[in-house]
One Martini backbone bead per residue (centre of mass of N, CA, C, O) as a GRO file, in nm:
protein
  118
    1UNK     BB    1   0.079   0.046  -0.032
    2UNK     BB    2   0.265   0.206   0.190
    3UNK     BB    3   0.529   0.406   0.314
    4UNK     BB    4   0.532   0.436   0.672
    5UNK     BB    5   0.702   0.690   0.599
    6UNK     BB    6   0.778   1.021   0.789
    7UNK     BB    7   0.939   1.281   0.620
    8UNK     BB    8   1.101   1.597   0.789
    9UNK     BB    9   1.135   1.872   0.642
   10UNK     BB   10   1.292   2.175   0.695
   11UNK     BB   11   1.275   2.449   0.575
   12UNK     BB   12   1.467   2.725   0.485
   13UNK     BB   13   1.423   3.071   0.658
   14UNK     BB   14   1.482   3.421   0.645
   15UNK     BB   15   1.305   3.404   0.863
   16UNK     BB   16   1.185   3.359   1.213
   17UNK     BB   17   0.843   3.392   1.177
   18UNK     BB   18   0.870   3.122   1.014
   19UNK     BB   19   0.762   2.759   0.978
   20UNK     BB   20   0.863   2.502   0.757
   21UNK     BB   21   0.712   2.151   0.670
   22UNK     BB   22   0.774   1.840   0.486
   23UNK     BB   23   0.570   1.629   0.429
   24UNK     BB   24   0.698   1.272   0.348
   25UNK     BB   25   0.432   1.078   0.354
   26UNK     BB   26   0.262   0.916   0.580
   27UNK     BB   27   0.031   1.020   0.823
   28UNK     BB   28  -0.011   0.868   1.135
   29UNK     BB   29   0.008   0.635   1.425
   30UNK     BB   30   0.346   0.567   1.357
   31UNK     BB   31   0.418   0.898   1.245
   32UNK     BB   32   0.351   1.128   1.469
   33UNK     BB   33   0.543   1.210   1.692
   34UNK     BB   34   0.777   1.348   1.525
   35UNK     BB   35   0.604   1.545   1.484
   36UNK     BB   36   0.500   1.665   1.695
   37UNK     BB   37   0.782   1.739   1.793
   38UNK     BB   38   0.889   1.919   1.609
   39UNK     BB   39   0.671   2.139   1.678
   40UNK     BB   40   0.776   2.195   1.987
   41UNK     BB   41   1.045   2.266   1.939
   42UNK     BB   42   0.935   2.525   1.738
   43UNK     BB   43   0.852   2.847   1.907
   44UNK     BB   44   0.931   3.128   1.762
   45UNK     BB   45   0.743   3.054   1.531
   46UNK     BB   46   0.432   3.276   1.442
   47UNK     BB   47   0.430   3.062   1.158
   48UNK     BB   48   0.301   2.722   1.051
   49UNK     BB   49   0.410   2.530   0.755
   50UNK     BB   50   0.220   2.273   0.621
   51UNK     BB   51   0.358   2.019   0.369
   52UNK     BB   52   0.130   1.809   0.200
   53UNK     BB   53   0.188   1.738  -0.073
   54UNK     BB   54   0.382   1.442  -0.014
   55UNK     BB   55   0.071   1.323   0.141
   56UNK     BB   56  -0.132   1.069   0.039
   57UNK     BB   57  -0.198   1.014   0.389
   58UNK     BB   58  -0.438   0.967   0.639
   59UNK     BB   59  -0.546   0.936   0.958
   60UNK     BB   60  -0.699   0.980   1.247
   61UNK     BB   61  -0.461   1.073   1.382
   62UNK     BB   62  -0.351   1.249   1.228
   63UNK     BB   63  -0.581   1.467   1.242
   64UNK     BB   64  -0.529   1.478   1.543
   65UNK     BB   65  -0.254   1.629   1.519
   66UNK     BB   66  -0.332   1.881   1.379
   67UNK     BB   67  -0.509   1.955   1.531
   68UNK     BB   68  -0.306   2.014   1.792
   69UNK     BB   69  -0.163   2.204   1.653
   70UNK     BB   70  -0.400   2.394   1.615
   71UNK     BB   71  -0.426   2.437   1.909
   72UNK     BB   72  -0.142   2.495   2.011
   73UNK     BB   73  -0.093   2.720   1.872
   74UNK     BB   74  -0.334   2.908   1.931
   75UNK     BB   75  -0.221   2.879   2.261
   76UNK     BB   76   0.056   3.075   2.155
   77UNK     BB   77   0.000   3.277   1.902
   78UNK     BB   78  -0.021   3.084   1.625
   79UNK     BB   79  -0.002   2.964   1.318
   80UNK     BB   80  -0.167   2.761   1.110
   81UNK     BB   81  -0.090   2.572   0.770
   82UNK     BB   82  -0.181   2.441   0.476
   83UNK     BB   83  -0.063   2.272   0.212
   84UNK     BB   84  -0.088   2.073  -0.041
   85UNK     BB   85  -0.336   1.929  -0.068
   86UNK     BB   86  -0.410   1.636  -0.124
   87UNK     BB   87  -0.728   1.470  -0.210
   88UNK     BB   88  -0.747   1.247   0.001
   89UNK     BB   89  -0.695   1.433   0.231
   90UNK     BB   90  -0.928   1.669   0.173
   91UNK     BB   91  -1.147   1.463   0.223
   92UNK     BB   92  -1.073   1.387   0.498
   93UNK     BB   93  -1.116   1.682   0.639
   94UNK     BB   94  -1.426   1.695   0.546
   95UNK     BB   95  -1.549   1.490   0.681
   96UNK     BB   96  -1.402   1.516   0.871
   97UNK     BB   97  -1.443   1.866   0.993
   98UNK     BB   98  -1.137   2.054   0.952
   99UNK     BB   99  -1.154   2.220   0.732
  100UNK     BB  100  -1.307   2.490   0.905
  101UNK     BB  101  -1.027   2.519   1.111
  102UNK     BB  102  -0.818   2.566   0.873
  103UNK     BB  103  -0.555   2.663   0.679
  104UNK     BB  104  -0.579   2.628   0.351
  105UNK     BB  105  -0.371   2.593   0.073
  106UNK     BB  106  -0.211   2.548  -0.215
  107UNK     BB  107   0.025   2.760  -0.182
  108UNK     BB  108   0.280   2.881  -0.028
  109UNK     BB  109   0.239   3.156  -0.155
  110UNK     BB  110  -0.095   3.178  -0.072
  111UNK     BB  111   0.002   3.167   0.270
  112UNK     BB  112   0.163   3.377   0.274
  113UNK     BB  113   0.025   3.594   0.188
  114UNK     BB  114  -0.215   3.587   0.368
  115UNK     BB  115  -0.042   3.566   0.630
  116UNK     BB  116   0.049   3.866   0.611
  117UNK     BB  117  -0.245   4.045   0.605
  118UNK     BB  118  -0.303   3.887   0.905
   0.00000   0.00000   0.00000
C-alpha cells in the first residue's frame, strides 16, 4: 500500500517568524510522534506552515495530530497553515469537518501571501 514512514524536512527561511515543515510519507498513527516533536520543538516561529503536498494519505490519528498542532499553535498565539493538501486527504479533512477550522491554501506563496495580511 503505502510506505509507512512519514520524513519531516524543515524548509529554511530567511526569516525566524515563519517554520515551514515538509512532510514527505502518510501521517499515521506509526509516524506522528516525530511530527508532534518536531512541531513542539520549535517555538519562536509565529507562523508554521505544513507542506502537505507529498503526503499521500492521512489516518485518523493523523487528522488528531493536525487538529492538536492546530490547538496548541492558537494557544501559544501561532498560527497553522496546511499547504499542498492532495485530494485523498483533503477528501479526508471534509468528512471530519476539520477542514472548517484549519487554513488550507493550494500553495506555499498563496499561504504566505494571506498570512502577512493577516
Amino acid at each position: 500500500m503505502f510506505n509507512e514512514q512519514c520524513a519531516i524536512i524543515e524548509v529554511p527561511v530567511p526569516n525566524h517568524t515563519e517554520q515551514i515543515l515538509k512532510l514527505v510519507g502518510p501521517l499515521t498513527i506509526t509516524t506522528l510522534f516525530d511530527f508532534r516533536d518536531r512541531l513542539r520543538a520549535q517555538k519562536a516561529a509565529k507562523t508554521v506552515i505544513l507542506d502537505l503536498s507529498e503526503v499521500p494519505y492521512i489516518d485518523s490519528a493523523g487528522v488528531g495530530a493536525i487538529v492538536n498542532a492546530h490547538v496548541s499553535c492558537a494557544n501559544a498565539g501561532r498560527r497553522l497553515a496546511l499547504v499542498g493538501v492532495m485530494d485523498r486527504v483533503q477528501t479526508l479533512l471534509k468528512l471530519t469537518r476539520v477542514d472548517s477550522v484549519l487554513a488550507i491554501f493550494p500553495t506555499l506563496t498563496d499561504a504566505e501571501r494571506a498570512l502577512s495580511d493577516a
